[in-house]
Residue frames relative to the residue before (quaternion, step in Angstrom):
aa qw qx qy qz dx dy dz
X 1.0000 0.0000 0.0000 0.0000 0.00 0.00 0.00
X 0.5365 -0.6702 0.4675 0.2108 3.16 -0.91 0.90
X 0.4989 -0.6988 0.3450 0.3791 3.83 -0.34 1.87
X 0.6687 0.5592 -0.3105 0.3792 3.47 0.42 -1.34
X 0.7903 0.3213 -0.2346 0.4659 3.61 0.92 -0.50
X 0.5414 0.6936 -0.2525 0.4025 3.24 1.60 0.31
X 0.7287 0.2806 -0.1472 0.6071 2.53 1.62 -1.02
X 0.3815 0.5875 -0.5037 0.5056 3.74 1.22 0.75
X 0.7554 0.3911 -0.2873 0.4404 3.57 0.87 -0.72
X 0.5736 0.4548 -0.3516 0.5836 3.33 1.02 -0.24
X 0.6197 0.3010 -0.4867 0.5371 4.39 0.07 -0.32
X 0.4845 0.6470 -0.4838 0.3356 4.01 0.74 -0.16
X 0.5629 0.7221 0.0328 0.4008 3.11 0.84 -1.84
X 0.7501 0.2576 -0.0826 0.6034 3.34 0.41 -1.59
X 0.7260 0.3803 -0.3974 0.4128 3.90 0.61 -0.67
X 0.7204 0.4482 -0.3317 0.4124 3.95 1.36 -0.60
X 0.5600 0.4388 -0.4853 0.5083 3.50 1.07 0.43
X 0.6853 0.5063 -0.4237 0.3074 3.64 0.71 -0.62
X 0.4877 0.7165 -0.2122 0.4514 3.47 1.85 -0.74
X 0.7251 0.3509 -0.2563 0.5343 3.61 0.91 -1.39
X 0.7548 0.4522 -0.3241 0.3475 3.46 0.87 -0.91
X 0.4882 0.5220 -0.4429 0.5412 3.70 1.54 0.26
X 0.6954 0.4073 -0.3890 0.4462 3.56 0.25 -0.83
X 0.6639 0.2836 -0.3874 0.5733 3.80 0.50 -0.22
X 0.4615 0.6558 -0.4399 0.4043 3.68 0.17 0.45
X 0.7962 0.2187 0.0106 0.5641 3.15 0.65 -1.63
X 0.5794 -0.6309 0.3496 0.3794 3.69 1.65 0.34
X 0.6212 0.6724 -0.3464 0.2050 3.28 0.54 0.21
X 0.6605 0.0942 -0.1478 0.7301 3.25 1.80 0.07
X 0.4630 -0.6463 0.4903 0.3571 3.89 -1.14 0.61
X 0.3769 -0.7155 0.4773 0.3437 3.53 -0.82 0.61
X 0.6433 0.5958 -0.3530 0.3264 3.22 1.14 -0.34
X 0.4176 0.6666 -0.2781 0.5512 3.49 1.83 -0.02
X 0.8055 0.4089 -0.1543 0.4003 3.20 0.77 -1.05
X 0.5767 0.4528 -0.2964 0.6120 3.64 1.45 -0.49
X 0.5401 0.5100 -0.5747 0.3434 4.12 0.64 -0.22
X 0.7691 -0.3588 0.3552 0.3918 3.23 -1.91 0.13
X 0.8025 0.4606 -0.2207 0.3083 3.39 0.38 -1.14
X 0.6453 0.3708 -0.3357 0.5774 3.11 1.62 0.58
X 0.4868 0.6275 -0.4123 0.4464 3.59 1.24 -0.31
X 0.7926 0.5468 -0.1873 0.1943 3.18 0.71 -1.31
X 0.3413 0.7352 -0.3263 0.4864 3.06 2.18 -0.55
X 0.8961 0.3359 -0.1170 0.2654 3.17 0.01 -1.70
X 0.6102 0.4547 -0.4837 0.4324 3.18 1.58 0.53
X 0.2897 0.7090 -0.4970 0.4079 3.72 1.49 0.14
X 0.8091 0.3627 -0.1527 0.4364 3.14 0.41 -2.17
X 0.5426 0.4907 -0.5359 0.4214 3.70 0.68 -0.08
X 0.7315 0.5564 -0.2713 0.2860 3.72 0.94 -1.03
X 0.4988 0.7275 -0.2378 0.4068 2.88 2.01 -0.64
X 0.5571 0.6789 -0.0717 0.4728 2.67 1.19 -1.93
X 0.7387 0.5142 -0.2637 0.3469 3.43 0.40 -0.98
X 0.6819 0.5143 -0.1127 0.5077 3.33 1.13 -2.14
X 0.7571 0.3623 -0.3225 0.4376 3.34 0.68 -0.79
X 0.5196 0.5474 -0.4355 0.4906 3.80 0.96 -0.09
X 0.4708 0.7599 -0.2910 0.3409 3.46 1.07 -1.12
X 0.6906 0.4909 -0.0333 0.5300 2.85 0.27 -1.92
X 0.7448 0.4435 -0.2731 0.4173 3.48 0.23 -1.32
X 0.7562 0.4260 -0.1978 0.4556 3.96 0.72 -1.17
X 0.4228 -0.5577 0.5483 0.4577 3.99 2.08 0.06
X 0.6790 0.4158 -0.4855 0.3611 4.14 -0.07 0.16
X 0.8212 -0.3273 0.1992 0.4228 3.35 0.49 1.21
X 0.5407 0.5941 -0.4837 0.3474 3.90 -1.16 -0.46
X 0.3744 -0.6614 0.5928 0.2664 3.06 -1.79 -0.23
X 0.5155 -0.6292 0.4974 0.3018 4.00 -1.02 0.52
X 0.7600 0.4545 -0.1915 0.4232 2.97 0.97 -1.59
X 0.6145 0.5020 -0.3313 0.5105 3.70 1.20 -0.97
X 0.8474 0.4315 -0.2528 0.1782 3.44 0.68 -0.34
X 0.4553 0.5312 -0.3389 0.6290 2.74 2.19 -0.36
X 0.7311 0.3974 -0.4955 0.2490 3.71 0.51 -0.57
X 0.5011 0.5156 -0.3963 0.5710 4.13 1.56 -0.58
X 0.6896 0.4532 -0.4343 0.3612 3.77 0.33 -0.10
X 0.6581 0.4881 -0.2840 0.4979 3.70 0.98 -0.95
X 0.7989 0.3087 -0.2225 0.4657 3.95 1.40 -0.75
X 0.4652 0.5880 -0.4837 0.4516 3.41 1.68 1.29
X 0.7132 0.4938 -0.2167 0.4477 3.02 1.51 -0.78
X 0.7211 0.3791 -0.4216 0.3982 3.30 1.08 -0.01
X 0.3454 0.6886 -0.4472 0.4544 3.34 1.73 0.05
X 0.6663 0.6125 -0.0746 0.4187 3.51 0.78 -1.38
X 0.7079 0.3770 -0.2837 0.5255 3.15 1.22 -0.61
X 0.5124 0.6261 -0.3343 0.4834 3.24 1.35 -1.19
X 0.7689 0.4075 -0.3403 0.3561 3.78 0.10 -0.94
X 0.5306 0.4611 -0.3791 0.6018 4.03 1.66 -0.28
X 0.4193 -0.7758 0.3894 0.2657 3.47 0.89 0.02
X 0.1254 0.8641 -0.4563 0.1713 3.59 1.46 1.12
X 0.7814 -0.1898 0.1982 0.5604 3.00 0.99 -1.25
X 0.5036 -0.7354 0.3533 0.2842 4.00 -0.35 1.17
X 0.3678 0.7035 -0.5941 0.1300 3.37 -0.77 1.34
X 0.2772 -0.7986 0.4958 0.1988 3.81 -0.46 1.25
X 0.7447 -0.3946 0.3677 0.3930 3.67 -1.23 -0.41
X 0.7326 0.4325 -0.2259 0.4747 3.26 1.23 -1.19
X 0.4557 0.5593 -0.4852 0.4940 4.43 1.61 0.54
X 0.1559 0.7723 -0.5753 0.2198 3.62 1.09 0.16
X 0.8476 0.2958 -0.3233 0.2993 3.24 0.56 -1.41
X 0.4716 0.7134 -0.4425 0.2700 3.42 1.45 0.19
X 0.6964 0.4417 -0.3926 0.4071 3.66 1.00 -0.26
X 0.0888 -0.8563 0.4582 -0.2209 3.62 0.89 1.57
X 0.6515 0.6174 -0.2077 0.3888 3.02 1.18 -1.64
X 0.5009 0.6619 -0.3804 0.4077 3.92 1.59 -1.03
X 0.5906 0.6124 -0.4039 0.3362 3.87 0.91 -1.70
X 0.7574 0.3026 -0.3094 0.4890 3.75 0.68 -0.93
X 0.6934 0.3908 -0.4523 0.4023 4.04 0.54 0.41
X 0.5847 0.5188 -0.3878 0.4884 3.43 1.51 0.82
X 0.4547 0.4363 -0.3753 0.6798 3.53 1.88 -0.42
X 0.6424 0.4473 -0.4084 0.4695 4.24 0.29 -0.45
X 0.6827 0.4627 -0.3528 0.4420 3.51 0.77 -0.29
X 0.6109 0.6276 -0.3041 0.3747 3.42 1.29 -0.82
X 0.6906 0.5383 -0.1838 0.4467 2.97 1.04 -1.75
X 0.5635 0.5200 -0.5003 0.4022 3.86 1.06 -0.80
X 0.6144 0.5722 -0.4640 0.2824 4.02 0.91 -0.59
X 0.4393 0.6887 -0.2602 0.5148 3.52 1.56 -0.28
X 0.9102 0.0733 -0.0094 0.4075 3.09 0.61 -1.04
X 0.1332 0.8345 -0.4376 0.3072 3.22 1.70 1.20
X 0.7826 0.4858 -0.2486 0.2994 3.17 0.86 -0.77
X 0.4106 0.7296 -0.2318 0.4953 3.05 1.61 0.17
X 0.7828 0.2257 -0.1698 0.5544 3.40 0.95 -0.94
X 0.4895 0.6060 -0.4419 0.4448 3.05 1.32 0.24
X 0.5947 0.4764 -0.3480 0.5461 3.91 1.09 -0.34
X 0.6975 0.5556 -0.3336 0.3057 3.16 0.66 -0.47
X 0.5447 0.6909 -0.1604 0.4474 2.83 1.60 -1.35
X 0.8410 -0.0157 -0.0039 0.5407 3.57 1.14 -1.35
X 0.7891 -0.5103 0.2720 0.2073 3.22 -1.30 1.11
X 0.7799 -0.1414 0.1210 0.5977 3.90 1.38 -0.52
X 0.4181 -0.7934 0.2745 0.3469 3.25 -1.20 0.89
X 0.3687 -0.8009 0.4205 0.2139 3.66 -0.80 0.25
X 0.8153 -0.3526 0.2740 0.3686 3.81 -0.80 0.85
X 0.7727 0.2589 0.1326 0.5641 3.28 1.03 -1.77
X 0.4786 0.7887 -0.3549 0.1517 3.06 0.04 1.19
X 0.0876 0.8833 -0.4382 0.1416 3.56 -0.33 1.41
X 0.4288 -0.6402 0.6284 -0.1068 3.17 -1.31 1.98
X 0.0641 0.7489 -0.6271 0.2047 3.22 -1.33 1.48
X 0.2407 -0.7097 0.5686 0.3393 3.44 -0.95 0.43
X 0.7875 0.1112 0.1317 0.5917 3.95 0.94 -0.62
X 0.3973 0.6731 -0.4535 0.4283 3.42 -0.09 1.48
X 0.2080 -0.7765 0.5034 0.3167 3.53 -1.65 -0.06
X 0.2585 -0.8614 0.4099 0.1522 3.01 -1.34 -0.02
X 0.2992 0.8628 -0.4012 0.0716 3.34 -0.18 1.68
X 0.2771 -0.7777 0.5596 0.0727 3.45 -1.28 0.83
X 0.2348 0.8129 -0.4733 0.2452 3.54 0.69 1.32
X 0.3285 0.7199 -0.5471 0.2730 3.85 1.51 -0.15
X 0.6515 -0.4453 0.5104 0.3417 3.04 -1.79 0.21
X 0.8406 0.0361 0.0991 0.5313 3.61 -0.70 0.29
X 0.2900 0.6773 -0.6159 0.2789 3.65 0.62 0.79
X 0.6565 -0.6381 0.3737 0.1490 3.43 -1.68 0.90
X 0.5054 -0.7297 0.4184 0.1922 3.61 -0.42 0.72
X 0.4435 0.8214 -0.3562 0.0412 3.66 0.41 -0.09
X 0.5895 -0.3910 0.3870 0.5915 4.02 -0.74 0.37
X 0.1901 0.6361 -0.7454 0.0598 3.42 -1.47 0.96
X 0.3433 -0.6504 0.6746 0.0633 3.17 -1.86 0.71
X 0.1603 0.8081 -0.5669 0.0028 3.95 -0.19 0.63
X 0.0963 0.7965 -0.5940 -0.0598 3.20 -1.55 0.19
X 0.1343 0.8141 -0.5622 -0.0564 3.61 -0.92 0.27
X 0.7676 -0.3772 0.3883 0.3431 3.22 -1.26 -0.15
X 0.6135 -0.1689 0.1752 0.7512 3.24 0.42 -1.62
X 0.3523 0.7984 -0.4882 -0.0107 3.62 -1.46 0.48
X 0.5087 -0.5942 0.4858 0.3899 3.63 -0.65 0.33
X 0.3188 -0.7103 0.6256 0.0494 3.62 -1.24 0.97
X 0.1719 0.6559 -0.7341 0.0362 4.30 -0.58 0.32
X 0.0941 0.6310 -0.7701 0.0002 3.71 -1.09 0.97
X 0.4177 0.6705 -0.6128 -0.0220 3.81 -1.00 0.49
X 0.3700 -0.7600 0.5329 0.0390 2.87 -0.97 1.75
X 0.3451 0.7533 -0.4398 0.3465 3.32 1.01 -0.05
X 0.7590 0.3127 -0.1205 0.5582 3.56 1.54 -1.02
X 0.6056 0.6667 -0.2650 0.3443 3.04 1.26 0.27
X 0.1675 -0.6910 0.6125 0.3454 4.07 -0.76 0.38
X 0.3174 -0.6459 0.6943 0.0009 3.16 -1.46 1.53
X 0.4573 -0.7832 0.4019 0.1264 3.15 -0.85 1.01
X 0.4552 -0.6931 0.3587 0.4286 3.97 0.07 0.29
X 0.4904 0.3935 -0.5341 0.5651 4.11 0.30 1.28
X 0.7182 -0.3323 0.5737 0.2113 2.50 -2.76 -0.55
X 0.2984 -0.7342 0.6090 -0.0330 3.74 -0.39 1.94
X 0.1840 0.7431 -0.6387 -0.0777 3.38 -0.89 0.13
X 0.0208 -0.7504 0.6589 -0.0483 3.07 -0.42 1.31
X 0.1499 -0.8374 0.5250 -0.0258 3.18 -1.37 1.50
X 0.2439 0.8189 -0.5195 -0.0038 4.26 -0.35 0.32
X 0.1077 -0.7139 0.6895 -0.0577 3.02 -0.96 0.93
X 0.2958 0.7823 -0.5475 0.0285 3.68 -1.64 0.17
X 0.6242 -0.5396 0.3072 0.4742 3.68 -0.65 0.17
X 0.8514 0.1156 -0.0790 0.5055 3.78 0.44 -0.57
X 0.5375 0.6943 -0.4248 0.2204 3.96 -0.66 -0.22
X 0.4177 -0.6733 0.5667 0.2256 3.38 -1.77 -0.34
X 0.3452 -0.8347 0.4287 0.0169 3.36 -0.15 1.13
X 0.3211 0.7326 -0.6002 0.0085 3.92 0.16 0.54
X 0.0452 -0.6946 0.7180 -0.0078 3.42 -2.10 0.34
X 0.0450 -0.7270 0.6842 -0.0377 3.23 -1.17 1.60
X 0.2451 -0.7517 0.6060 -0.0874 3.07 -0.84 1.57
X 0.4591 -0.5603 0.5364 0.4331 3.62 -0.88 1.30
X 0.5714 -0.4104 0.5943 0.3897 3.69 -1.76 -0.78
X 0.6454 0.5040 -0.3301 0.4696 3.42 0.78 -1.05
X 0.7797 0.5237 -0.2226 0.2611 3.71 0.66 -0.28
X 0.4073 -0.7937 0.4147 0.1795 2.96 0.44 1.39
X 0.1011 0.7509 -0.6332 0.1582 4.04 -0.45 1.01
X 0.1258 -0.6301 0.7470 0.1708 3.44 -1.81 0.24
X 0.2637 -0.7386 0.6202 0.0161 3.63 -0.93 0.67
X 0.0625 0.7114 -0.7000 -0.0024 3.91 -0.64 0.73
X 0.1632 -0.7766 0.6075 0.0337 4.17 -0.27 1.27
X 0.1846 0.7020 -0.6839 -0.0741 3.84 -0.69 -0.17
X 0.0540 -0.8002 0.5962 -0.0370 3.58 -1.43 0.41
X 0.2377 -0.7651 0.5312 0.2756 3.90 -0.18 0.74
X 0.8397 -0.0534 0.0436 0.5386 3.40 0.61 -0.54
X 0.6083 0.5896 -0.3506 0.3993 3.39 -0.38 1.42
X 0.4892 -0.6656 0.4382 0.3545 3.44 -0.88 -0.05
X 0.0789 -0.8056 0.5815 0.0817 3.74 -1.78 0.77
X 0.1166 -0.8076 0.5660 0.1179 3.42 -0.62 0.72
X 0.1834 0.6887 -0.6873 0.1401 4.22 -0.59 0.39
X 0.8917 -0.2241 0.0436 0.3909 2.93 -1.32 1.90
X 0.9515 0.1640 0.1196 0.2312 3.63 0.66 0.55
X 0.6978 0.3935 0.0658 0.5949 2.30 0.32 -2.55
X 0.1098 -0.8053 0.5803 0.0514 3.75 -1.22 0.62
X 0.4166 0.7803 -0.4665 -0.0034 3.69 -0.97 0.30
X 0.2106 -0.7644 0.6069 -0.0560 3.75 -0.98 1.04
X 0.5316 0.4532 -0.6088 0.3760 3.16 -1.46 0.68
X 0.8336 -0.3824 0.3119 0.2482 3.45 -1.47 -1.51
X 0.6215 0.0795 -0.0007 0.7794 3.78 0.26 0.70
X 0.5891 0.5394 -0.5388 0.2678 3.48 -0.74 1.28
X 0.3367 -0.7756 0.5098 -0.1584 2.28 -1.42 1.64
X 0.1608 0.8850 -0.4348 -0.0441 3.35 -0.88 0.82
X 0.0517 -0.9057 0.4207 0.0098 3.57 -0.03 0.80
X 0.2300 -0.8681 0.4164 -0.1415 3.27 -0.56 1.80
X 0.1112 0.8215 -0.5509 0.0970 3.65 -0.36 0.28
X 0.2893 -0.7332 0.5649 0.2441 3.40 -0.90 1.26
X 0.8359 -0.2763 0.1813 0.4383 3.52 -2.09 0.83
X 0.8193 0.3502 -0.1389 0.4323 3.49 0.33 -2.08
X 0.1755 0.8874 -0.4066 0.1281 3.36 0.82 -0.03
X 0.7846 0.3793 -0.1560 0.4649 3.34 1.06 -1.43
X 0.5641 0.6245 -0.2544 0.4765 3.25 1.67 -1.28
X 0.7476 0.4836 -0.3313 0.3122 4.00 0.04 -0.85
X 0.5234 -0.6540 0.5240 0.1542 2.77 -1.35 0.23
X 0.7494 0.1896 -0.0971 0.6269 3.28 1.45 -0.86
X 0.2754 -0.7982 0.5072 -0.1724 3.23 -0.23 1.83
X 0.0364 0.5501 -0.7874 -0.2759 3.45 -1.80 -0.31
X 0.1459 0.7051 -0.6791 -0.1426 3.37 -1.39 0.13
X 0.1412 -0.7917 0.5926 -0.0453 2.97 -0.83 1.74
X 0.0674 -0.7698 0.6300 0.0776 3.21 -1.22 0.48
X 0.1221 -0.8279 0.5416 -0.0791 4.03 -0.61 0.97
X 0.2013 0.8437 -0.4866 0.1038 3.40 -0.93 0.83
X 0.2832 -0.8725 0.3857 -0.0984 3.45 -0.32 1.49
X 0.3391 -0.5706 0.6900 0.2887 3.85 -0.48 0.73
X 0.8929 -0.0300 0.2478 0.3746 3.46 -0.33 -1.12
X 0.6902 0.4958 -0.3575 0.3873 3.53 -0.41 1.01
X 0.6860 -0.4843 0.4043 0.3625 3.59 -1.49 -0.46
X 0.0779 -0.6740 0.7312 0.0709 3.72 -1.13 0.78
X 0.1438 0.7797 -0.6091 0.0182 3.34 -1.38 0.80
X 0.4085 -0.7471 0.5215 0.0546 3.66 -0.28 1.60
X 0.4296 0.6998 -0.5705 0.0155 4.04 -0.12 -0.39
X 0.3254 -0.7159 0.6072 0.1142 2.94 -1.42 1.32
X 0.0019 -0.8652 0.5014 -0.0061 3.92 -0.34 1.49
């Protein structure tokens, strides 16, 4: 299992036992309600959920859909047993309505390419649109060229470090709804970097920020002067940007 999701399931764990074991502290649920079957059993769904859908999410296999759909029918199991609101095991079939926000997810792969113009300013030489996928450019000596990416959810690998850069202005743009975004830039290579992120964390040459709506825009000294250049520009719904100059 992948650490990072290992240890997401385990701070899970530690925060829902500290939860049940306060509310029955302070009287507010019976612990003895909370240790029967019909509440255990939830939380190994949602652990399973939990799992597949991290899976999927970290590229180590799983399933999005299997996991968001055992996650959404652990938690309302889960609620049902605090008595929030009244769903049993056998309303399973009530959470039909999901079948058409997985055919809405499909169809968005259709129409990725759309928000991908939108996203950027003109089209470029290099250009590639996904709904679920990775992207890397780590060969020895692989070519530099304008590129325009996007996906849904995906892994990023840019190191130019192995790469022949060409003697102009690159603009290499990616943007998408979920993912992790690295780039290792020689020193000698003069680059400018515009990062944005709705929720997550960004790191370029340094400079650091995390949370909501952040933004960081970087440019080395020679930047304006060169001729040979990156200018990169990256934006994320959700996830990690990381800039390292090596």
């Amino acid at each position: 299992m992948n650490t990072r999701i290992g240890k997401g399931l385990a701070a899970f764990l530690l925060i829902a036992a500290g939860v049940v074991l306060l509310l029955a502290n302070i009287e507010i649920i019976s612990l003895e309600m909370n240790l029967s079957w019909g509440m255990i059993y939830p939380l190994f769904i949602l652990l399973l959920g939990l799992k597949l859908w991290g899976s999927a999410y970290f590229r180590r296999g799983g399933s999005w859909t299997a996991g968001s759909f055992l996650t959404v029918f652990a938690v309302l199991l889960i609620l049902d047993g605090f008595g929030i609101l009244s769903f049993r095991f056998w309303d399973l079939w009530k959470l039909w309505p999901m079948l058409f926000i997985y055919i809405g997810f499909g169809i968005m792969k259709g129409r990725s390419r759309n928000r991908n113009q939108q996203f950027f300013d003109q089209p470029l030489p290099v250009s590639r649109t996904m709904a679920v996928g990775d992207f890397s450019f780590t060969e020895e000596n692989w070519k530099v060229e304008p590129m325009n990416v996007w996906s849904a959810v995906s892994d990023y690998k840019f190191d130019f470090t192995k790469a022949f850069i060409p003697d102009e202005d690159i603009p290499i743009r990616v943007a998408g709804w979920a993912g992790d975004v690295r780039m290792f830039v020689p020193r000698q290579v003069p680059f400018r970097v515009d990062a944005k992120v709705r929720a997550g964390d960004i790191k370029v040459a340094g400079q650091k920020a995390d949370g909501i709506n952040r933004i960081i825009q970087y440019e080395t000294r020679d930047y304006q002067e060169a001729g040979r250049k990156l200018t990169i520009q990256i934006e994320l719904t959700a996830g990690s940007i990381k800039v390292v100059q090596v």
